[in-house]
Backbone as CSV, one residue per row, in Angstrom:
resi,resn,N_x,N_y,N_z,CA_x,CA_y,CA_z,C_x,C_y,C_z
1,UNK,-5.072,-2.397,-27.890,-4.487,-3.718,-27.770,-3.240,-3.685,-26.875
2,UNK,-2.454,-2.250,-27.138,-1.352,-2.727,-25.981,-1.354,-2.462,-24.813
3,UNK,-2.558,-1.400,-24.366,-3.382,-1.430,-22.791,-3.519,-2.607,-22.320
4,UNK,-4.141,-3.931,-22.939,-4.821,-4.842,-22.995,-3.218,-5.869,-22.266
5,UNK,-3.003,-6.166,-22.898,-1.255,-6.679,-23.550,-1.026,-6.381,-21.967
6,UNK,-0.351,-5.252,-21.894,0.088,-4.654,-20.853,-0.327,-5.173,-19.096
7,UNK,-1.580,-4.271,-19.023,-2.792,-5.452,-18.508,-1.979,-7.076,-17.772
8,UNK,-2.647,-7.895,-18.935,-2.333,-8.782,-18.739,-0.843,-9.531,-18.495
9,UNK,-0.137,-8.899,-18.673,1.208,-8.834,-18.409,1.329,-8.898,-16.889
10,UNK,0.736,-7.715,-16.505,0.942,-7.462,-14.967,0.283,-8.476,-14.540
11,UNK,-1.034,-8.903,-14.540,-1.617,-9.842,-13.776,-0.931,-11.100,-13.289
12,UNK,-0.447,-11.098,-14.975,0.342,-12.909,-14.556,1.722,-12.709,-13.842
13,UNK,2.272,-11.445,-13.664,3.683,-11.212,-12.674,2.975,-11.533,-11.399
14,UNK,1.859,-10.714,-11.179,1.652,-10.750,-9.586,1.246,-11.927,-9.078
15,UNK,0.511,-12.879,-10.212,0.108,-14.417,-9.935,1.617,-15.265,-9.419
16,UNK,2.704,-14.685,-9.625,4.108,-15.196,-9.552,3.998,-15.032,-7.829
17,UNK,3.677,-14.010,-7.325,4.105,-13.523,-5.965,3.451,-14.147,-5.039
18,UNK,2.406,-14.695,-5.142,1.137,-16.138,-4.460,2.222,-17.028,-4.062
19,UNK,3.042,-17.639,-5.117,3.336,-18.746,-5.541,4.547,-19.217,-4.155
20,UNK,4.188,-18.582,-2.904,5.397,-18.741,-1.844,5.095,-20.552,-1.591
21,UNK,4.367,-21.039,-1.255,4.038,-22.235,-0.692,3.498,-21.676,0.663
22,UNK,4.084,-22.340,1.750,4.310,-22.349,3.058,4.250,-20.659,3.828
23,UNK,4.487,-20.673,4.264,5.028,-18.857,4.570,6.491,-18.847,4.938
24,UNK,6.714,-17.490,5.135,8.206,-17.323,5.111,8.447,-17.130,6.391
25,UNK,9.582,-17.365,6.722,10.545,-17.348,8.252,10.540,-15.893,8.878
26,UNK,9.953,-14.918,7.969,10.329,-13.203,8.828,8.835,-13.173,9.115
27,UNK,7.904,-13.639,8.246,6.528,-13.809,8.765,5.895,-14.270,10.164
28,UNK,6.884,-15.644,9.900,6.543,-16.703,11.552,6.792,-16.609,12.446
29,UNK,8.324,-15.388,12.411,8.672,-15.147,13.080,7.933,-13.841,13.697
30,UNK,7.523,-13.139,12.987,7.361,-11.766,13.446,5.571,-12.265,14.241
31,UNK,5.292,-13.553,13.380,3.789,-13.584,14.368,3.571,-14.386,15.538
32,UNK,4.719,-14.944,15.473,5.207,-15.900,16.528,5.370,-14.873,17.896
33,UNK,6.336,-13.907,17.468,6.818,-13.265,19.133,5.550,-11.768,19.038
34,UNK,4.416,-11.960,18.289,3.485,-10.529,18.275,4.096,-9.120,18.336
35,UNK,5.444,-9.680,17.238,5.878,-8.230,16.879,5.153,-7.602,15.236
36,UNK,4.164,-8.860,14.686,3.581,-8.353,13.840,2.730,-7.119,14.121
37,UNK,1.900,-7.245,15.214,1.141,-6.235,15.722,1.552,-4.784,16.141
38,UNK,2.964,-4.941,16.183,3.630,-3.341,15.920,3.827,-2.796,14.654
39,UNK,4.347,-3.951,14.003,4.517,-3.564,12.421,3.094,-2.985,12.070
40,UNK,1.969,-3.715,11.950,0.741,-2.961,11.310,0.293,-2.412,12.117
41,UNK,0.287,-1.829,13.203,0.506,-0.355,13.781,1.219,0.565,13.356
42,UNK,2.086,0.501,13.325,3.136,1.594,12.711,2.903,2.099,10.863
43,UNK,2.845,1.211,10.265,1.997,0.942,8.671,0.725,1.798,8.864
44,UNK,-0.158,1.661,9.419,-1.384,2.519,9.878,-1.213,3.500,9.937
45,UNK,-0.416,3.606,10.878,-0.488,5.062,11.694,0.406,6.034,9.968
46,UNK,0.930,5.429,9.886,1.850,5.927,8.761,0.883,6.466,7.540
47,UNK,0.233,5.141,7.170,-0.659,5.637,5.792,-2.150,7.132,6.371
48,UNK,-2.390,6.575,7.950,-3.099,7.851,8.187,-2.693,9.342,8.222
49,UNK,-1.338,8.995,8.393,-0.625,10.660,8.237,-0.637,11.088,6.982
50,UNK,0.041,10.005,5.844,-0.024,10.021,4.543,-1.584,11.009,4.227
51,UNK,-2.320,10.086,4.468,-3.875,10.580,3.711,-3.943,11.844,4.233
52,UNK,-4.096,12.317,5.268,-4.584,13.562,6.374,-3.740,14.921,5.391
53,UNK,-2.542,14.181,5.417,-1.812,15.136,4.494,-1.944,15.415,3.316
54,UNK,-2.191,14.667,2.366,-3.019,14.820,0.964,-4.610,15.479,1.397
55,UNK,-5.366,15.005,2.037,-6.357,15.800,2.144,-6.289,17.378,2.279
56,UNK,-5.425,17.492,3.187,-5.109,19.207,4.225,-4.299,19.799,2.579
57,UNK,-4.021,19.377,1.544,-3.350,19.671,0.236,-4.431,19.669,-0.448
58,UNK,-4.993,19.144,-0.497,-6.387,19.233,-1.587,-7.778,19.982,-1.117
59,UNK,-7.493,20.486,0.020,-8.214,21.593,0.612,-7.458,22.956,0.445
60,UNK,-6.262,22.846,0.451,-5.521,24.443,-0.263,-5.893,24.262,-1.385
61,UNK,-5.715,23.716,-1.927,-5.230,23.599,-3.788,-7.051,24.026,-4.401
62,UNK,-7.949,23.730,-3.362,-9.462,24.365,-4.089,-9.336,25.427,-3.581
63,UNK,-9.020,25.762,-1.863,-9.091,27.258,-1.833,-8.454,28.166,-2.528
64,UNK,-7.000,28.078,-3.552,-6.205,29.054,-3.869,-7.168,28.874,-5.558
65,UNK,-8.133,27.243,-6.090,-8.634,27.515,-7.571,-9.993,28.717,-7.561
66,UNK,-10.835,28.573,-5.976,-11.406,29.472,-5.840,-11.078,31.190,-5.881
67,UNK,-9.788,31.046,-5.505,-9.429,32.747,-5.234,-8.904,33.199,-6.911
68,UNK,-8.771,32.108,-7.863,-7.937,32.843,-8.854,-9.357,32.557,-10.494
């Protein structure tokens, strides 16, 4: 029950974060002058290093469960 509880707790916070109306001024702005398109470039490129790097870690971490 307090998984549950919990749960639902979160859902209805994030239903809060929808609740902008309109969009916001760093948004319009940033898609206005197509500096959005650097931002999620850079975000990309970022989370692909992220992953590559957890992978190249989870390829040691079986080779050293194999050796022991």
């Amino acid at each position: 029950m307090k998984k549950f509880t919990t749960t639902l707790l979160m859902l209805m916070l994030t239903l809060q974060l929808f609740a902008q109306g309109e969009g916001s001024a760093i948004a319009d702005t940033l898609a206005g002058s197509e500096k959005i398109y650097v931002v999620v470039t850079c975000v990309a490129i970022i989370l692909i290093g992220l992953l590559a790097f957890l992978f190249s870690i989870e390829r040691r971490l079986k080779k050293l469960e194999k050796k022991s």
